[in-house]
C-alpha positions in Angstrom: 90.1 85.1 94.8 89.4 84.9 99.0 93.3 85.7 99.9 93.0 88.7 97.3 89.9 90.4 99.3 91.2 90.0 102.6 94.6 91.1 101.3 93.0 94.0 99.5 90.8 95.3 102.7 93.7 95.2 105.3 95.2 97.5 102.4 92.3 99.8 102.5 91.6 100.4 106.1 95.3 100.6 106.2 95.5 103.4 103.5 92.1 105.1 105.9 94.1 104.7 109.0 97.5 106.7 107.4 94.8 109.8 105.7 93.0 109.8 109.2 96.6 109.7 111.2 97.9 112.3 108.5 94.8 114.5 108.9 95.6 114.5 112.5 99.0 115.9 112.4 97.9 118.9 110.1 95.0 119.7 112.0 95.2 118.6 115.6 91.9 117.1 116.1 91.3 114.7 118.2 89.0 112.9 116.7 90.9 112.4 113.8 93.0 110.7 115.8 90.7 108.3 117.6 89.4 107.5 114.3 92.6 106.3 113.0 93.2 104.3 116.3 90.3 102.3 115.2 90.8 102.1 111.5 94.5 100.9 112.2 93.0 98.7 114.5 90.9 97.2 112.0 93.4 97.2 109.0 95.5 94.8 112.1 91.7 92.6 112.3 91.6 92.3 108.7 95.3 90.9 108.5 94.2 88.4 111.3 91.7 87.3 109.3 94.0 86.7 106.5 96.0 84.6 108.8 93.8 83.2 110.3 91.8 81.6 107.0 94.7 81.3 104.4 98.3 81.1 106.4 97.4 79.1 109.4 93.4 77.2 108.7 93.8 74.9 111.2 94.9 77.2 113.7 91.6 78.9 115.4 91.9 82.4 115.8 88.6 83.9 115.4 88.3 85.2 119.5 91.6 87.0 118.9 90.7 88.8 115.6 87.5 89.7 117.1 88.7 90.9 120.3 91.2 93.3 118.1 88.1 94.3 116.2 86.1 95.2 119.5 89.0 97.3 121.1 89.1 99.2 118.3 85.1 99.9 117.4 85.8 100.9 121.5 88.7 103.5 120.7 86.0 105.3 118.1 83.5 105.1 120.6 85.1 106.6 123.1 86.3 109.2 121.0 82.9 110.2 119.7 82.2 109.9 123.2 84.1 112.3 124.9 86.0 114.2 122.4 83.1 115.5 119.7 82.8 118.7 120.9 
C-alpha cells in the first residue's frame, strides 16, 4: 500500500505542476509559472522519496529529497515575493 501513495502523489503534484505550467502559457503570468517550478519540484521530491524508501532502503537519501523540497518551497517564495503584483 506505501509504494502506491508515494507513487500516486508524485502523480498528482506532477498532474498540478503541467495545469500550473499550461495555465502559464495561456495566460502569461508569472506567478503561474513560479508555482509550477515548485510544484514540479515537489512531484521530483515525492519520486525521491519513492526511491529512497522502496527502490534503494538501504541507501540514505533523505538530505537530498529534502534539499529538492526546500529549493522548490524557495522558487514559490520568491515568486510570491517579488512577482504578486
Amino acid at each position: 500500500m506505501g509504494p502506491a501513495v508515494y507513487i500516486l502523489g508524485a502523480l498528482t503534484t506532477l498532474a498540478c505542476a503541467t495545469l500550473l505550467f499550461r495555465g502559464y502559457f495561456r495566460a502569461r503570468k508569472r506567478l503561474l509559472l513560479w508555482s509550477g517550478l515548485c510544484f514540479a519540484g515537489l512531484a521530483a521530491s515525492n519520486f525521491m522519496i519513492f526511491v529512497d524508501l522502496i527502490m534503494i532502503p538501504d541507501t540514505d537519501i533523505f538530505v537530498w529529497r529534502l534539499t529538492i523540497a526546500a529549493i522548490s518551497m524557495a522558487l514559490l517564495i520568491y515568486g510570491l515575493i517579488w512577482d504578486s503584483r
